[in-house]
Each structure stands twice: as C-alpha cells, then as structure tokens.
TORLO-960493 format. One record per residue (C-alpha): residue in one letter; x, y, z. Coordinates in steps of 0.1 Angstrom, whole numbers, plus 2048, in hexadecimal, padded with zeros to 3 digits. Layout:
# TORLO-960493
aXYZ
...
This chain:
# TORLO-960493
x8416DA993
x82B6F9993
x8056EE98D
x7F26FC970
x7CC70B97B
x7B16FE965
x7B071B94F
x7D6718946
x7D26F393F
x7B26FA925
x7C8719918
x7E770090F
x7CF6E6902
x7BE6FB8EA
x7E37058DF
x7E06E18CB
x7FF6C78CE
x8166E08BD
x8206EF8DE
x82C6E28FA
x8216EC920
x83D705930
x83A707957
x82772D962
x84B739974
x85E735955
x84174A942
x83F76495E
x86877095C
x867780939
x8597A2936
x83B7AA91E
x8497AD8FF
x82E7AC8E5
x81D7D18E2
x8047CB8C1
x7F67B08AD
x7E57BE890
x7D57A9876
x7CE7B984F
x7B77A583D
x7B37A4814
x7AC78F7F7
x7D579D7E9
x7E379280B
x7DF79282D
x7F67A5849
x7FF79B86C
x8187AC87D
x8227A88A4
x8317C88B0
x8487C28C9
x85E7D88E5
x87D7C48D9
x8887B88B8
x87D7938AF
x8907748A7
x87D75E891
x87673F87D
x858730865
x850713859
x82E704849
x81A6E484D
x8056D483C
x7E36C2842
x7D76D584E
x7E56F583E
x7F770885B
x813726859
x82671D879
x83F73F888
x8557388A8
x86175A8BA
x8827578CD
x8867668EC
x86476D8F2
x849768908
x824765903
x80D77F914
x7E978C914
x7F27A38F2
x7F87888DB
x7E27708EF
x7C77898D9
x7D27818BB
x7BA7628B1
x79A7798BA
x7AA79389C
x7A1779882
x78678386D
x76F76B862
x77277483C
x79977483F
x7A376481F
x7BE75282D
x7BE74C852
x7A7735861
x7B273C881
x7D374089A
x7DF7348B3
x7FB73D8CD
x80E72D8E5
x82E7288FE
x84170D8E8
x85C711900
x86872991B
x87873F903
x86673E8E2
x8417458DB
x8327338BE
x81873C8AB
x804725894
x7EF734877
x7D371886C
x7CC721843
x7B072282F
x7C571B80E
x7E8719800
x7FD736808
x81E74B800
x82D75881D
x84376F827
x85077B845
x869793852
x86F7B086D
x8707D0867
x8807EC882
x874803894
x86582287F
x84B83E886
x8318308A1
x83A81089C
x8537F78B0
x8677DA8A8
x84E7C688E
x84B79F884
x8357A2861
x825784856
x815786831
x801767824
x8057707FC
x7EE7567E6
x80073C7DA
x8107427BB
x7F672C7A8
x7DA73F7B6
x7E87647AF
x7F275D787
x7CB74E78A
x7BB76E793
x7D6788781
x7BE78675F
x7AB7A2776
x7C17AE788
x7E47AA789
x7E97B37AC
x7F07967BF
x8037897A6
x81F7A87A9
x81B7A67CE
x8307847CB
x8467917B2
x84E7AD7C8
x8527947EB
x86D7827D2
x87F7A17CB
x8727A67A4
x8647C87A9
x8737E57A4
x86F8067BA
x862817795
x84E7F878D
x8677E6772
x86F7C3772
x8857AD764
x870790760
x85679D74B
x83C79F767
x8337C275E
x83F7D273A
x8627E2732
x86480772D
x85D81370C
x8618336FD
x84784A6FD
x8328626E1
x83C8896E6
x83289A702
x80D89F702
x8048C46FD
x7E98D870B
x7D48E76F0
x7C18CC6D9
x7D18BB6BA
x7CA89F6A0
x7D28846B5
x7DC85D6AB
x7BA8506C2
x7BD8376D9
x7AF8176CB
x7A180F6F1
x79381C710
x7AE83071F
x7BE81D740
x7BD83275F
x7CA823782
x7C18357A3
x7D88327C0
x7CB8357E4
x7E783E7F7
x7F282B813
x7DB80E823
x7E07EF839
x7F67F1858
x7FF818845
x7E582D84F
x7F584B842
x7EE86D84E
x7D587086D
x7C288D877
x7BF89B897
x79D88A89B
x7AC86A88F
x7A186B870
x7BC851859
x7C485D835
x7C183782D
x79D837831
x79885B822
x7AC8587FF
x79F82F7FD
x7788427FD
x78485E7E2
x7928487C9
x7748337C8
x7618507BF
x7798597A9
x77883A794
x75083C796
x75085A781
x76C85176C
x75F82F764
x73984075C
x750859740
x75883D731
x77E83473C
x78A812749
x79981876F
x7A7806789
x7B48077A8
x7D87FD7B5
x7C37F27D8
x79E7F57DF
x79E7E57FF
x7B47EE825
x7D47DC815
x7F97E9817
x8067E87F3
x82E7F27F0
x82F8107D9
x8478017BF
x8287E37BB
x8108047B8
x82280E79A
x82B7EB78E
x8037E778B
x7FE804778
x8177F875C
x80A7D5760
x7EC7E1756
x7F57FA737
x7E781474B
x7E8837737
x7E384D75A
x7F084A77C
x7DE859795
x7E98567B9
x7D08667D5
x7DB8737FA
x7D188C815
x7F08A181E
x7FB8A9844
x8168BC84E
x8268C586F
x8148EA871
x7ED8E3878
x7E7908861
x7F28FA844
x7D78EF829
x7CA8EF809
x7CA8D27E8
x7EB8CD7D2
x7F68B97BA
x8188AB7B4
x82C89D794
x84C88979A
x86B89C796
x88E888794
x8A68A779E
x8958AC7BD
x8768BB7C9
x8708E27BF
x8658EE7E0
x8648E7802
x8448DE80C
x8488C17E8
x86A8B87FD
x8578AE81D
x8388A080B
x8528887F7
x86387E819
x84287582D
x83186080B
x85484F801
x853845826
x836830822
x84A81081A
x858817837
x83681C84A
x82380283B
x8447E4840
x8567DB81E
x86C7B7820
x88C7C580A
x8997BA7F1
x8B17BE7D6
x89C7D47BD
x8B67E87A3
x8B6808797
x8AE80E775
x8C6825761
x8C482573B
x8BF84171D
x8A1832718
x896832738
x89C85473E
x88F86671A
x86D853727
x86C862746
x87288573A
x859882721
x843871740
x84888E754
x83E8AA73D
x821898736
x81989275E
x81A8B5763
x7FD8C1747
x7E58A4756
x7F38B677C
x7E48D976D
x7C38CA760
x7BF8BA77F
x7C78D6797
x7B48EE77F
x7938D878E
x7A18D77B1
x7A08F97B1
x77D9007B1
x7788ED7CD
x7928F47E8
x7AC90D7ED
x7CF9007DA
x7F08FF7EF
x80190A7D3
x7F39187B1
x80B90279A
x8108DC798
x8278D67B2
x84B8BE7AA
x85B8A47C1
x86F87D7BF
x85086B7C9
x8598467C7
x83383D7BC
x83385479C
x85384378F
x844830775
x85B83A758
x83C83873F
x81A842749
x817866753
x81086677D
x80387F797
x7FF8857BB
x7DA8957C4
x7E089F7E8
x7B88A77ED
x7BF8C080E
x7D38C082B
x7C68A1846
x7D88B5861
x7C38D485E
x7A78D2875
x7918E985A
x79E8CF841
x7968AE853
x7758B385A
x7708BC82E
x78689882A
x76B88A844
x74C89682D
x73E882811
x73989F803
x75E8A97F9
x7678897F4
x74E8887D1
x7578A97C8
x77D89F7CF
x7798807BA
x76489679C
x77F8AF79C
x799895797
x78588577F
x77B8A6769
x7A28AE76D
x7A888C75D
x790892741
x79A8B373B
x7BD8A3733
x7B288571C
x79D89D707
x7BE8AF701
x7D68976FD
x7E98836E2
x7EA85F6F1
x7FF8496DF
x7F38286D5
x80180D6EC
C-alpha cells in the first residue's frame, strides 16, 4: 500500500465522504487531461465548463440537504488545472457556494457543486471549435419556480429554460406560448412623414450586445474582447434612449452567454417595436475598417464582406456552446408576408441609423448592408446589425478602447433610432 504524505491526506479529507481515497500510482498513469476550468457567473445562469484534451464521458446527479449538483467524469484523472476550480468561485455567485473535486475512483474524477438555492441544470459537451477543445458545460438555470417569479421584469431567465427544453426556436417562435406567435404586420414604414395611427405607449426598443460569457467575440490585437466593448456601447445607448423618452432593454447587461435564438425570443417576449443588435467587426485583413450596418436578408447575403460577417456572428452558438435540440423551422404564408414587410422596414431604420454613424467614423460601405443573420430573424419587429468599427484594425481598436467613441457610438445609434420613429407609421400592437 503506497502511503499518502500529510498534504494528500488533508487534500482527500477536505474532498468530504463523497469520494473515496485512490492510491497516488493509480493517479500518476493518466496523462493531464483537463486544459481550462472557466467559471461565468450571473443572476440568468451561471457557466462552468472544463475544457479538456479528450472528449468526456459523463454523468449527473443532485442531492439534497444540503443542495449539491454532483458530475462524475469517466476516464479521467484529476490534476492541478481542475484542482483550481474551487478558488474560481466568486463570492456573489448566485448559485454556487463552493466546489469541490476529487479522485472518486481511479478512472473517474468527480466533482461536487455545493448550492446556494434550487437549481435547473443542464449539462452536455460540446466539440472542439475555434480555440476551444473538447468541453463539459455545466449551466445552473434557476429553478423553474424562481425564473416565472422574476419574468414580470424580465423574461430572460424564464426563456433560457424554455430554450434548455428545446421550446425555442432559432427565429425566437414557440410553440408553447412562451413568447407571442407571428402576426401580420402594418405596411412597410415609409421614409418621409405621414399621419400616423400613434402608438398608444412608449415605444419598445431592445439592445443586443453581441456575444458575452465564455464568447468573447472578436479580439484585438492588444486583446481587447468585443464582449466587453459592445456590452459598454449599448449601455450608453439605452442611457440616451431612455432620457428621449423610449422604454429599452437589454437582451444581457451582464458577461453572460445568451444563445441567439433566446436573443430574439426576448425581444418578441417583450413586444419590442426595434431590434437593435451591437458588435465590433474583425476580419482576416488587419487594413480593413470602418462602421456598417446590416439588415437580414433570406436569399443570401448581397456581398462578400455581409457573407463572412454572417459566418463569424451565426458561429457564435457555436462559440459560446449551445445544448441542441430539436427546434423547427418555421414555414408559413404568414410567416413569410411578415418578414418581407419586416425587412423593408429594417432597412429604413439601417439608413437612419447609418446616416448618424456617418458623421462619426468612416462607413465600410455607404448603403445598409444585407445578410442571413440568425439574431435578426424575428419575423415581426424590424432588426439591425450596428457593426461600430472594425476590432481588428489597430487604428480602430484603440477608438473601441476610448470612452469617447463609445458615447458618440451609442448617440449615433440612438439619434439614428429617433430619426426613424419620428418617421414612421407604427402599428398599434
């Protein structure tokens, strides 16, 4: 029997009676296999994901009193990366208390997830993509009780477990009245002033930071993350559209992940009259710069640069680590007269919007830009893509890096978007 030093005895003990005390030769044959342990805190959900050289084999199971989330890897063996995870728990996590990790038995590690309250999980693997390696994704969704509790202001975490159960959409429909059904919409709005039917309310807008979470999105060559960059720009955003007197939210306003179909899901949830969805552009040539915007187009993007801008944003489910599910297409007349209509209207809010852009940064292009972006789907609410300037740009990342052009990014948008609703025949809704 090999004898355990003091250190690994106090190491096992702290473990708790969950795991059981494997002999040091067993644990020193495996190779290394854990890479990352990442933890994503938020009041939506919280992320862990183990990033691994190999794919993992895994199983789950909770306990209760006290609350613990309890994951067993097969074929693994513990080492000093994942031996890091507990001191990645934030204090304000609103869900983990703390984690522990052990060698249940020679080949499986299991890890142990104390809880601070009653839980959803989920849990699945996603493969290798981009930077990123074999992953094991943990997310801790509130319990079901607890996200219909907090959806009167904000919906959010309630279609975050509609979308873990496969009831979400990729356009943000569902078929079990979480969010609303698709409903024809008024003429195309037109760009010089009319008598309009008023909107018997504040108008709904919803911002969309791109990207976020364990997506960081585009980084710049000093290492600057898009995340961070757009998450700043749309606060201002809604700062200044708030003070003119609309009502706006935000599909995240904190370093989440949130799939792109729940994105859109939100906006409908919420009624929401504008979609607005904020990102730094990068591209593979460090020369090219300059601000765009982008309306969805369902034949195909209309140029090449909208082609590989639709590629690297529709990738961020990818990115960011989607469980999938069976979410089907929608195809109906209805459907599709609503997006037409959507569209046309998308692409007048696009002009006002790069019309204000303009004045403060050279445009990529002069024209509202088209491409299949899967987060401007929503078949009813006219949507656009504000790429603010190109994050791969040297010049360009250090203007993203100023407070400076972020406000004057976020008053263009905003002026663009008033410039629009002074214009525009709204339906009532």
């Amino acid at each position: 029997m090999v004898k355990l030093t003091r250190r690994q005895i106090v190491r096992h003990a702290a473990v708790g009676l969950l795991f059981t005390i494997t002999p040091v030769a067993a644990l020193a044959k495996a190779a290394q296999q854990f890479v990352a342990v990442r933890i994503w805190p938020a009041n939506a959900y919280t992320r862990i994901t183990l990033e691994a050289a190999q794919a993992m084999k895994y199983k789950h199971f909770t306990l209760d009193n006290p609350a613990r989330l309890v994951v067993d890897i097969e074929g693994a063996t513990l080492n000093n990366v994942l031996q890091t995870i507990a001191a990645k728990v934030q204090r304000n996590d609103p869900y983990i208390a703390n984690i522990r990790v052990g060698q249940n038995t020679a080949t499986t590690v299991r890890v142990v997830i104390d809880l601070k309250q009653a839980i959803n999980p989920q849990v699945f693997t996603l493969a290798p993509v981009a930077n990123f390696r074999n992953r094991l994704v943990i997310d801790l969704y509130p319990s079901a009780a607890t996200a219909l509790a907090a959806e009167a202001d904000d919906p959010l975490m309630a279609l975050l477990n509609d979308y873990s159960k496969g009831k979400i959409r990729s356009d943000g429909t569902s078929n079990n009245g979480a969010v609303p059904p698709v409903k024809e919409r008024a003429p195309a709005i037109v760009d010089t002033p009319s008598p309009s039917r008023p909107l018997h309310r504040k108008p709904i807008i919803v911002l969309d930071p791109g990207h976020g979470g364990e997506d960081p999105g585009a980084i710049g060559p000093s290492g600057l993350r898009e995340k961070n960059v757009v998450l700043a720009i749309a606060r201002e955003t809604k700062k200044r559209l708030d003070a003119m007197g609309y009502k706006t939210y935000m599909t995240r306003n904190e370093d989440v992940f949130i799939p792109l179909g729940v994105r859109v899901a939100k906006a409908r949830s919420l009624k929401a009259d504008l979609f607005i969805s904020i990102h730094a552009d990068s591209f593979t040539s460090p020369s090219a710069r300059g601000t765009g915007v982008y309306a969805l187009s369902t034949r195909g993007a209309t140029s090449a640069a909208a082609r590989f801008l639709e590629q690297t944003q529709n990738n961020a489910d990818l990115i960011g680590g989607v469980q999938k599910v069976g979410n089907k297409n929608v195809d109906s007349t209805l459907f599709d007269m609503t997006q037409t209509a959507t569209i046309k209207d998308s692409l007048v809010l696009g002009r006002n919007v790069l019309n204000e852009l303009g004045k403060l940064n050279k445009l990529h292009k002069g024209h509202v830009d088209q491409a299949n972006f899967a987060v401007l789907r929503a078949p009813d609410i006219p949507s656009i893509l504000v790429e603010t300037a190109f994050l791969s740009n040297p010049t360009e990342e250090k203007l993203l890096a100023s407070s400076s052009f972020r406000q004057r990014s976020a008053a263009a948008i905003a002026n663009g978007v008033k410039a629009y609703l002074s214009k525009a025949v709204l339906a009532r809704r």
